[in-house]
C-alpha atoms as a printed R data frame, in Angstrom:
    type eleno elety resid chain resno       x       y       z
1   ATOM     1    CA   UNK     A     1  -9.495   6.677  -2.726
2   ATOM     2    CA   UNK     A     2 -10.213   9.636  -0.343
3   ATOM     3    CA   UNK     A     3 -12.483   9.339   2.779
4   ATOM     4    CA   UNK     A     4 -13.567  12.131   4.917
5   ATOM     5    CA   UNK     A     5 -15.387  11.614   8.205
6   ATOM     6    CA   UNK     A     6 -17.635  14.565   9.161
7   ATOM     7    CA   UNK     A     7 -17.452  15.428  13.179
8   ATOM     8    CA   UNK     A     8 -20.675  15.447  15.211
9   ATOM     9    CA   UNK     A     9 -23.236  18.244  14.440
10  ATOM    10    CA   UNK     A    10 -22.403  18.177  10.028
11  ATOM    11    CA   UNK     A    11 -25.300  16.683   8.342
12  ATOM    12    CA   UNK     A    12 -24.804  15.763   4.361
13  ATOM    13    CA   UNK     A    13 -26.786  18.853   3.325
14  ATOM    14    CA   UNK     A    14 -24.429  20.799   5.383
15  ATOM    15    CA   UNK     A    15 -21.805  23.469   3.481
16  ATOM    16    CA   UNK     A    16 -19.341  23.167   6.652
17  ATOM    17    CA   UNK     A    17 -16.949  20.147   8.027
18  ATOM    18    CA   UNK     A    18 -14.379  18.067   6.662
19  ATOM    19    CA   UNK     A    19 -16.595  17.332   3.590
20  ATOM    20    CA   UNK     A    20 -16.954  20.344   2.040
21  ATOM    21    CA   UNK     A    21 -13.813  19.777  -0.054
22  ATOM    22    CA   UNK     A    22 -12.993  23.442  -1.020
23  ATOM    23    CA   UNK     A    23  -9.283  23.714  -1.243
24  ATOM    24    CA   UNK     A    24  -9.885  19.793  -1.653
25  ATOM    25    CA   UNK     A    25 -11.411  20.061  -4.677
26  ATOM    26    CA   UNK     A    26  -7.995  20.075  -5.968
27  ATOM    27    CA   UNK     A    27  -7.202  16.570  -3.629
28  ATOM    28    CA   UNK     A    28 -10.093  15.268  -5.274
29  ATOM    29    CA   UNK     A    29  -8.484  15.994  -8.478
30  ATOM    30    CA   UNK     A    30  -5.231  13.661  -7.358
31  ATOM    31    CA   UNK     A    31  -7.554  11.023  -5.605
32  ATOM    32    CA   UNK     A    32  -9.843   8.770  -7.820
33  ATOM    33    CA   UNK     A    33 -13.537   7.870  -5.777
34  ATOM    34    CA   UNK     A    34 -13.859  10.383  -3.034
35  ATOM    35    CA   UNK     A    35 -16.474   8.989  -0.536
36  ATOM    36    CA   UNK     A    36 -18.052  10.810   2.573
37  ATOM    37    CA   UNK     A    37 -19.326   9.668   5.495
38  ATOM    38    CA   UNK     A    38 -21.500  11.700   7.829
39  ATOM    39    CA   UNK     A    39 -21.670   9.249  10.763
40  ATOM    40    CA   UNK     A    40 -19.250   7.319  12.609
41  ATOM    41    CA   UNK     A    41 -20.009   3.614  11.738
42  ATOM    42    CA   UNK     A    42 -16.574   2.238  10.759
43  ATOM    43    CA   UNK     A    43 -17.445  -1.258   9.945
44  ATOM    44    CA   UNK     A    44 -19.282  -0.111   6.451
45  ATOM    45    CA   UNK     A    45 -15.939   2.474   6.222
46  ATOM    46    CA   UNK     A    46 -13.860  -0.461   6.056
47  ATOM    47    CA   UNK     A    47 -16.343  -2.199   3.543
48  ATOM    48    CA   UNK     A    48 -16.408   0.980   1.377
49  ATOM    49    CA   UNK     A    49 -12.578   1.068   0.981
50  ATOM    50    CA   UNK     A    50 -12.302  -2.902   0.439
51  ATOM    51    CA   UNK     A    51 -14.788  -3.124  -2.296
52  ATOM    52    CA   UNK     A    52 -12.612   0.030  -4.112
53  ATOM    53    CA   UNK     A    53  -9.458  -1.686  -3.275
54  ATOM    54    CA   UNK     A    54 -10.927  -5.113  -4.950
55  ATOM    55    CA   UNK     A    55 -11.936  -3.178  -8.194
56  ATOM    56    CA   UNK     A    56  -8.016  -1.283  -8.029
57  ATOM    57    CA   UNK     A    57  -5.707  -2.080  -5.355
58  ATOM    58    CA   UNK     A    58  -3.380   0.499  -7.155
59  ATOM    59    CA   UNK     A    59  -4.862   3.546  -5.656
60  ATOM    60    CA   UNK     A    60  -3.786   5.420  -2.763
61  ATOM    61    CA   UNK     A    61  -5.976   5.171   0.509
62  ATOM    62    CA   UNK     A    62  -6.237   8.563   2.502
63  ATOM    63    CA   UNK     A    63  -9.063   9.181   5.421
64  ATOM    64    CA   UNK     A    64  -9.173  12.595   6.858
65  ATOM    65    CA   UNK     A    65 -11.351  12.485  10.042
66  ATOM    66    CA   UNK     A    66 -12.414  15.700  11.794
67  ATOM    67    CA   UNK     A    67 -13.514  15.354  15.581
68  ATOM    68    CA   UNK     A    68 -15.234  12.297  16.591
69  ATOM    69    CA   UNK     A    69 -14.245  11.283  12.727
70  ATOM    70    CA   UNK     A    70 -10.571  11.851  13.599
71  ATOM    71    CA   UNK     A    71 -11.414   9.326  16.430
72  ATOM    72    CA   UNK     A    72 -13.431   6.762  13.452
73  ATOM    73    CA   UNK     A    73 -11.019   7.666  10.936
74  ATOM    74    CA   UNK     A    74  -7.783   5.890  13.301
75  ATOM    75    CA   UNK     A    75 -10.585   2.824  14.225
76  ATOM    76    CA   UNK     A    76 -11.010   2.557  10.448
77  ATOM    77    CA   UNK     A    77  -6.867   2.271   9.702
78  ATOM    78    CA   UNK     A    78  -6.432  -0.267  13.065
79  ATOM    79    CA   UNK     A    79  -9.582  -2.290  11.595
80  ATOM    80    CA   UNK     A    80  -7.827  -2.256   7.857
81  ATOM    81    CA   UNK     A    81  -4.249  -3.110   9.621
82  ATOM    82    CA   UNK     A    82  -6.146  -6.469  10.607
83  ATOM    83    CA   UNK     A    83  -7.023  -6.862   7.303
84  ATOM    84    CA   UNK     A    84  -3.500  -6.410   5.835
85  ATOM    85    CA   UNK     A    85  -4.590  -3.151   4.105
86  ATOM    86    CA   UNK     A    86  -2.044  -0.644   4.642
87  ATOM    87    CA   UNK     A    87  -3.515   3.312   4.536
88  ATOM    88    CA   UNK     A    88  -1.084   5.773   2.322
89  ATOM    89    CA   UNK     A    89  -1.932   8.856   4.782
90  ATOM    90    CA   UNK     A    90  -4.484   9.545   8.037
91  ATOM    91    CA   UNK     A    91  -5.180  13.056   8.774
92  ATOM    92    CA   UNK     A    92  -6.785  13.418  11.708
93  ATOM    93    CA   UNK     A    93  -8.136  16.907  12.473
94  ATOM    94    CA   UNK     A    94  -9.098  17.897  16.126
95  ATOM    95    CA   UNK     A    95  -9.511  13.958  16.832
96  ATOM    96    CA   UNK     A    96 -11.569  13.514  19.972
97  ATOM    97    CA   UNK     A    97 -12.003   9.739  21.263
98  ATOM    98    CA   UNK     A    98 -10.277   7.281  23.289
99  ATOM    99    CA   UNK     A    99  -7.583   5.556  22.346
100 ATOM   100    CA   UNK     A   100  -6.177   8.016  19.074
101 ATOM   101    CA   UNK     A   101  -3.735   8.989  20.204
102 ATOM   102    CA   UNK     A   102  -1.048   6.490  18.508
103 ATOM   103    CA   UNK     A   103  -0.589   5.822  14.407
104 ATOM   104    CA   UNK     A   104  -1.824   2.670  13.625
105 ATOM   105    CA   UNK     A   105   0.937   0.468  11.829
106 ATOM   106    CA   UNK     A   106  -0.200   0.233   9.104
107 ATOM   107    CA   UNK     A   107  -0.200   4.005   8.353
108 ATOM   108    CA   UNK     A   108   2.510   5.363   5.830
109 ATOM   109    CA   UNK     A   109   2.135   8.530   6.830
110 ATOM   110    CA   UNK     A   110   0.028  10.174   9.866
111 ATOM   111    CA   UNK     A   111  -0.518  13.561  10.466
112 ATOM   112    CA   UNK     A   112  -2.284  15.753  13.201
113 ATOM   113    CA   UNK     A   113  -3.987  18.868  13.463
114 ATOM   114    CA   UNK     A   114  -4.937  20.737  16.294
115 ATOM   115    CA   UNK     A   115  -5.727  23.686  17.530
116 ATOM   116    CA   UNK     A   116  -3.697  25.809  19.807
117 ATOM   117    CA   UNK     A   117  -5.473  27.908  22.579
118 ATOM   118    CA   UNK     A   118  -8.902  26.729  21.210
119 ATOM   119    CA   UNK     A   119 -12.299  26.145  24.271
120 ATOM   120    CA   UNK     A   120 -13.151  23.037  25.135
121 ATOM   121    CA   UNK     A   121 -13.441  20.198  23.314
122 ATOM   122    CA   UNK     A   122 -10.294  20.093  22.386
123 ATOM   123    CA   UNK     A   123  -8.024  17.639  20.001
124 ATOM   124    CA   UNK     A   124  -5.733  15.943  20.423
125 ATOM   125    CA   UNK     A   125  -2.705  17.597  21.092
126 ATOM   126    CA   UNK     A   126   0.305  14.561  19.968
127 ATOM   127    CA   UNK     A   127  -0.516  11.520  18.195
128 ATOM   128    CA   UNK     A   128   2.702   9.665  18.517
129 ATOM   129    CA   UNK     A   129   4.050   8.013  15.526
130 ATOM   130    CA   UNK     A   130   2.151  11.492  13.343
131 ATOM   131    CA   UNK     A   131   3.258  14.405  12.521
132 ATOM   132    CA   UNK     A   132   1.910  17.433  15.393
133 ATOM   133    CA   UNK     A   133   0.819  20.264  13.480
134 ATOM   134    CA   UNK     A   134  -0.590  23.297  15.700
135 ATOM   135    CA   UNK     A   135  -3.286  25.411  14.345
136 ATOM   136    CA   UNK     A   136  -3.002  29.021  15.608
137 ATOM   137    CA   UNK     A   137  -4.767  32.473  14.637
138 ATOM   138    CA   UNK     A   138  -6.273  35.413  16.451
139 ATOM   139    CA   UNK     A   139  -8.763  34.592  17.119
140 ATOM   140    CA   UNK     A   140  -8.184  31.649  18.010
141 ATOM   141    CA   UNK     A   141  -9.647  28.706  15.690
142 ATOM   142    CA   UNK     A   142 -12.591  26.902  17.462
143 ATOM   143    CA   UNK     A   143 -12.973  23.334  17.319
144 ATOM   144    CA   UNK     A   144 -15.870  23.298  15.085
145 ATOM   145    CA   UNK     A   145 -14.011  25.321  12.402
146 ATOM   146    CA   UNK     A   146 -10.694  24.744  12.021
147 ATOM   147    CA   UNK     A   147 -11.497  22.446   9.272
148 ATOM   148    CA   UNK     A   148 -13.312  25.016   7.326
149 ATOM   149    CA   UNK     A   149 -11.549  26.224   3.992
150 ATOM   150    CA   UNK     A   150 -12.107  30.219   4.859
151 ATOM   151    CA   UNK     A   151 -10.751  29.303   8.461
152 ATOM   152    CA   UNK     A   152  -8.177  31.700   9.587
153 ATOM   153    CA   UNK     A   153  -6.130  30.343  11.641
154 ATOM   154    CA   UNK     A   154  -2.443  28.983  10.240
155 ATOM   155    CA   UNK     A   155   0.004  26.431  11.841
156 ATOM   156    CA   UNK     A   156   2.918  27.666  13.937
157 ATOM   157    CA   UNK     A   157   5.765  28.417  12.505
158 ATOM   158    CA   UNK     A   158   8.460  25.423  13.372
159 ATOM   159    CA   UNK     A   159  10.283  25.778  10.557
160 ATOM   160    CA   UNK     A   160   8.479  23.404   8.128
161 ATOM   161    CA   UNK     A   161   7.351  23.586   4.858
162 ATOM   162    CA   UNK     A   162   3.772  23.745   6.219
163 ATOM   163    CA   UNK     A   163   4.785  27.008   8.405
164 ATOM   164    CA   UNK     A   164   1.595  29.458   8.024
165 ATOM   165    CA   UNK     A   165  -0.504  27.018   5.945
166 ATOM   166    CA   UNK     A   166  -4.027  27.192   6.999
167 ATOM   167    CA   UNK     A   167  -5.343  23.333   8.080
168 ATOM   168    CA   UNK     A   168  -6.990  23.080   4.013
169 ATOM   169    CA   UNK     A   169  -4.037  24.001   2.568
170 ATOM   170    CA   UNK     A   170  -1.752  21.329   5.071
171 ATOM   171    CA   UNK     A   171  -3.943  18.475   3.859
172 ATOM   172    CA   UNK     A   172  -3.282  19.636   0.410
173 ATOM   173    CA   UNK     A   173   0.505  19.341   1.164
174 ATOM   174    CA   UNK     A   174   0.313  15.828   2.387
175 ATOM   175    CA   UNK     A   175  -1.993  14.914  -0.427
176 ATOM   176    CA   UNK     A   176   0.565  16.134  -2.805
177 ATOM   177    CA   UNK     A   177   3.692  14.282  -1.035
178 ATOM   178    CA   UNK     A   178   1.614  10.838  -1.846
179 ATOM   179    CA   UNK     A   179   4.285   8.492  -3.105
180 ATOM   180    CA   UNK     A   180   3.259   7.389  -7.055
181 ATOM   181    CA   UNK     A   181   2.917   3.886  -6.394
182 ATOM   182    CA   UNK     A   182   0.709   3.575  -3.451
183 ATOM   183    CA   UNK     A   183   1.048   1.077  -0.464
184 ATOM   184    CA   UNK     A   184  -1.291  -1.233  -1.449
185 ATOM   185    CA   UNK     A   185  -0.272  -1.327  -5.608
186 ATOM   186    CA   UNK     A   186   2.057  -4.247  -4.722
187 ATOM   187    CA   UNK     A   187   4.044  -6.642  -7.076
188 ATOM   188    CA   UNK     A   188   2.050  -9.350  -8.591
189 ATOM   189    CA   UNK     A   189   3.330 -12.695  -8.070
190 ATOM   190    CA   UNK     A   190   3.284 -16.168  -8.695
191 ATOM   191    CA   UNK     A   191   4.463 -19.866  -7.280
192 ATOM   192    CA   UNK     A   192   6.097 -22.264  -8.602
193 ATOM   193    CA   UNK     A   193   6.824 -25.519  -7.126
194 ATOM   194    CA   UNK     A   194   9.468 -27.372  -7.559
195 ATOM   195    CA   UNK     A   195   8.335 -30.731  -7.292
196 ATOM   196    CA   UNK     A   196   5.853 -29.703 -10.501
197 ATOM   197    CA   UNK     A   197   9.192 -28.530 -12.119
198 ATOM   198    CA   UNK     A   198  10.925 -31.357 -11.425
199 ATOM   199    CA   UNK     A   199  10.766 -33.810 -14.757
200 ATOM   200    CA   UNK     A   200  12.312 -30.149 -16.544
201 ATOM   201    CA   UNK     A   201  14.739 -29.782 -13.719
202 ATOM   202    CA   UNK     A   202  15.574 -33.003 -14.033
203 ATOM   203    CA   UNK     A   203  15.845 -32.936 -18.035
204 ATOM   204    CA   UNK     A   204  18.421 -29.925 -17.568
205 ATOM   205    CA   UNK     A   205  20.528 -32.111 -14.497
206 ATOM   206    CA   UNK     A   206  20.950 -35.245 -16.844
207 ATOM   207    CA   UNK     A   207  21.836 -32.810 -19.815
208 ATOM   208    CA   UNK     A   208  24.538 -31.313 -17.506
209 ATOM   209    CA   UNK     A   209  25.420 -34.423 -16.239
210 ATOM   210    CA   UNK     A   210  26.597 -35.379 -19.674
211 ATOM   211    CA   UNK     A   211  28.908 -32.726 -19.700
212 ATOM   212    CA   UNK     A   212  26.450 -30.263 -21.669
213 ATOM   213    CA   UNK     A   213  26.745 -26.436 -20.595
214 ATOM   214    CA   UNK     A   214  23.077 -26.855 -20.439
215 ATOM   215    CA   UNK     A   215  19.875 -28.831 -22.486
216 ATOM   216    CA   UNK     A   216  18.281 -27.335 -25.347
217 ATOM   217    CA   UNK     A   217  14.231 -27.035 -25.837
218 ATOM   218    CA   UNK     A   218  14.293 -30.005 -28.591
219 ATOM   219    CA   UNK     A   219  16.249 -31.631 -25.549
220 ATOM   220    CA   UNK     A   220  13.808 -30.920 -22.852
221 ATOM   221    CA   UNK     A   221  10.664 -31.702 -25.131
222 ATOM   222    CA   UNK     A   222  11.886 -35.124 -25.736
223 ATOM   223    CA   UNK     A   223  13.280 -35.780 -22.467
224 ATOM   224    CA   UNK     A   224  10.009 -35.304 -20.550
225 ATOM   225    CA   UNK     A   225   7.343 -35.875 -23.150
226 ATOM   226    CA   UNK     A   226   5.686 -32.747 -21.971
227 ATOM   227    CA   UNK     A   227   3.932 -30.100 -24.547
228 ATOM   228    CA   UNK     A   228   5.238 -26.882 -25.718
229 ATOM   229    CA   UNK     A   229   1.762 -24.748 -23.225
230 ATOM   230    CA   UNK     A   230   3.667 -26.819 -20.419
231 ATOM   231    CA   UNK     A   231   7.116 -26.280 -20.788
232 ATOM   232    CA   UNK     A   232   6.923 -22.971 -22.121
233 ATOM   233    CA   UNK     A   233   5.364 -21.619 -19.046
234 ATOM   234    CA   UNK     A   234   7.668 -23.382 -16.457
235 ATOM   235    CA   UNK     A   235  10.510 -22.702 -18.226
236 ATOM   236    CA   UNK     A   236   9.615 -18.516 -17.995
237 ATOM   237    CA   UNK     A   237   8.900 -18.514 -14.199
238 ATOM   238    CA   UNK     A   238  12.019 -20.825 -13.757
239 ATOM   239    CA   UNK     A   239  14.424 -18.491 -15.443
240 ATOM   240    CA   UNK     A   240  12.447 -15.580 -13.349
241 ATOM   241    CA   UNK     A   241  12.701 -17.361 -10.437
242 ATOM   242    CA   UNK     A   242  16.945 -17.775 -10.880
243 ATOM   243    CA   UNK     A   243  16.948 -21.366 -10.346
244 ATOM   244    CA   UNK     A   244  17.614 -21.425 -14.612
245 ATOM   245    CA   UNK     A   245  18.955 -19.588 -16.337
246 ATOM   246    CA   UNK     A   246  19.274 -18.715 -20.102
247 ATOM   247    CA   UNK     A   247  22.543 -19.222 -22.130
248 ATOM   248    CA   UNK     A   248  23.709 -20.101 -25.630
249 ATOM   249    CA   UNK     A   249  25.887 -23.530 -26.989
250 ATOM   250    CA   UNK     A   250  28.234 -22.847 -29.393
251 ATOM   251    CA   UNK     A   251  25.467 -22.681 -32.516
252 ATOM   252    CA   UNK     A   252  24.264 -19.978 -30.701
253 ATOM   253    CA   UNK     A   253  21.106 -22.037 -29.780
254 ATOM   254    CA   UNK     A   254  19.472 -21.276 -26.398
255 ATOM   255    CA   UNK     A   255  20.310 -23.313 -23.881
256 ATOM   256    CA   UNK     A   256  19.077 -23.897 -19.882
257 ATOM   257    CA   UNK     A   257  21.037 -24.380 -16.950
258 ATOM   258    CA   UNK     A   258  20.919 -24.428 -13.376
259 ATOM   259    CA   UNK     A   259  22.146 -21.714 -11.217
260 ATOM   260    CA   UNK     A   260  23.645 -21.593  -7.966
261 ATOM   261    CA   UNK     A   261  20.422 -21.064  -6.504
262 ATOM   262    CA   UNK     A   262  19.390 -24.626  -7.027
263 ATOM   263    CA   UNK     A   263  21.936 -26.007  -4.787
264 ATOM   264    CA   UNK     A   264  20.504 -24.044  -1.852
265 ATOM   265    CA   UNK     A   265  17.283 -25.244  -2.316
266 ATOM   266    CA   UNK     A   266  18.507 -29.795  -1.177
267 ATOM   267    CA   UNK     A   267  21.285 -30.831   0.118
268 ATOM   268    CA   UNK     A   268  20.903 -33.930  -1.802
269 ATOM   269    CA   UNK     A   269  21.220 -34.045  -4.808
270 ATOM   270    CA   UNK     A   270  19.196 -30.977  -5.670
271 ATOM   271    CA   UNK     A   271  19.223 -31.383  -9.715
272 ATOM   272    CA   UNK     A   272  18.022 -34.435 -10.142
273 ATOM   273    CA   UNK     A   273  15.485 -34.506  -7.281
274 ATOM   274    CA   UNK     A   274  14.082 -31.352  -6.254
275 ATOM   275    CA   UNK     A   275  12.659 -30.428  -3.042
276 ATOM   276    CA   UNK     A   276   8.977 -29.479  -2.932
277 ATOM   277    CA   UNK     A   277   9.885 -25.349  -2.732
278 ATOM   278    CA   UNK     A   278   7.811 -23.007  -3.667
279 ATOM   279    CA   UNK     A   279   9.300 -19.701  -4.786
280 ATOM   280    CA   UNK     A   280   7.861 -16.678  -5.537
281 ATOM   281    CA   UNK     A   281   8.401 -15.383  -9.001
282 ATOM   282    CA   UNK     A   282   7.312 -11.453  -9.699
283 ATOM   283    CA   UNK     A   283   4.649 -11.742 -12.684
């Protein structure tokens, strides 16, 4: 999802600020459920993005905060970084506040705009931890405008691929270097304990213990008395999980086995009484 945080004097009926998407009509076209906020109130920010996150935690998060919205948009990411929500990329444009002038940690990517030679206010002029893009022009872009789509000024030439891009067309840049599986969009997983494993664990140790490369499912079923829904299940995230794994006896029927893993998991005998582990399986 894309935020934008206006800067003091843009009103929502207002053709001017960091909402009037323009150029970012074509960000809006990479970034599912735009929202736009026209005051600086970041507690319901951070409620906006966690209610979009709950309905698809695969998306990318971006805020782009102009002015005293450059200062909300980095109190929004720190607020989110408490909440374990990371934030794909913060552009702050002409921030002005205290305290924004560092990228929160949880921030992939920051980036920010200034202007160079522009009156009072001013942004700020290094966010460590963000990229420091200059805005320059003749004249020289104002504070209030250098987040307008038709504004002239471009960013100094440092010999980056943004050289001469005007500030719309440097948020389109960033916007378009979004990694395809956002921050957030991670790995689904599961536990499984090992003490609820344990009668199959303990079914495969007493098979091996015969002298068996491994025990069969016929072997397992009757060796625990569990049902197929059970076993089934437990034997997937086991095999997933590397502490079994998957082989064939001689009749080419499948057969399970511990792995190496299991003897990390006790030092006493770990096959036939397992610890109470939980290990993550990916889903």
């Amino acid at each position: 999802m894309l935020v934008t945080i206006s800067g003091l004097g843009t009103t929502s009926d207002a053709d001017v600020g960091v909402h009037n998407m323009g150029t970012g009509k074509e960000i809006g076209k990479k970034i599912d459920g735009s929202k736009h906020h026209f005051d600086w109130d970041a507690n319901a920010i951070v409620q906006t993005i966690c209610a979009n996150l709950e309905d698809d935690p695969c998306q990318p998060v971006v805020i782009i905060g102009h002015s005293l919205g450059g200062d909300t948009a980095d109190e929004v990411s720190e607020a989110l970084d408490k909440k374990d929500i990371c934030v794909d990329l913060l552009i702050q444009i002409e921030s002005v506040g205290n305290e924004d002038d560092t990228k929160p940690d949880n921030v992939e990517q920051g980036v920010n705009i200034f202007s160079v030679g522009a009156d009072i206010p001013a942004g700020e002029e290094w966010v460590d931890g963000s990229i420091n893009i200059g805005i320059s022009g003749s004249p020289f872009p104002a504070h209030s405008s250098i987040d307008d789509e038709d504004d002239p000024g471009k960013a100094t030439p440092s010999g980056q691929p943004w050289d001469n891009m005007s500030t719309w067309e440097v948020v389109a840049h960033f916007v378009s270097k979004l990694p395809k599986k956002p921050c957030n969009c991670k790995d689904k997983k599961s536990k499984i304990s090992m003490h609820d494993a344990a009668p199959i664990m303990k079914a495969v140790g007493h098979a091996m213990g015969e002298g068996k490369e491994g025990a069969s499912l016929v072997e397992i079923h009757k060796a625990t008395e569990l049902k197929s829904r059970v076993i089934l299940p437990q034997l997937s995230k086991l095999v997933k999980a590397r502490v079994l794994e998957v082989a064939e006896d001689e009749n080419n029927i499948p057969i399970f086995r511990t792995t190496e893993m299991i003897k990390a998991l006790s030092d006493e005998s770990p096959i036939t009484e397992p610890n109470e582990v939980e290990i993550e399986v990916e889903d």
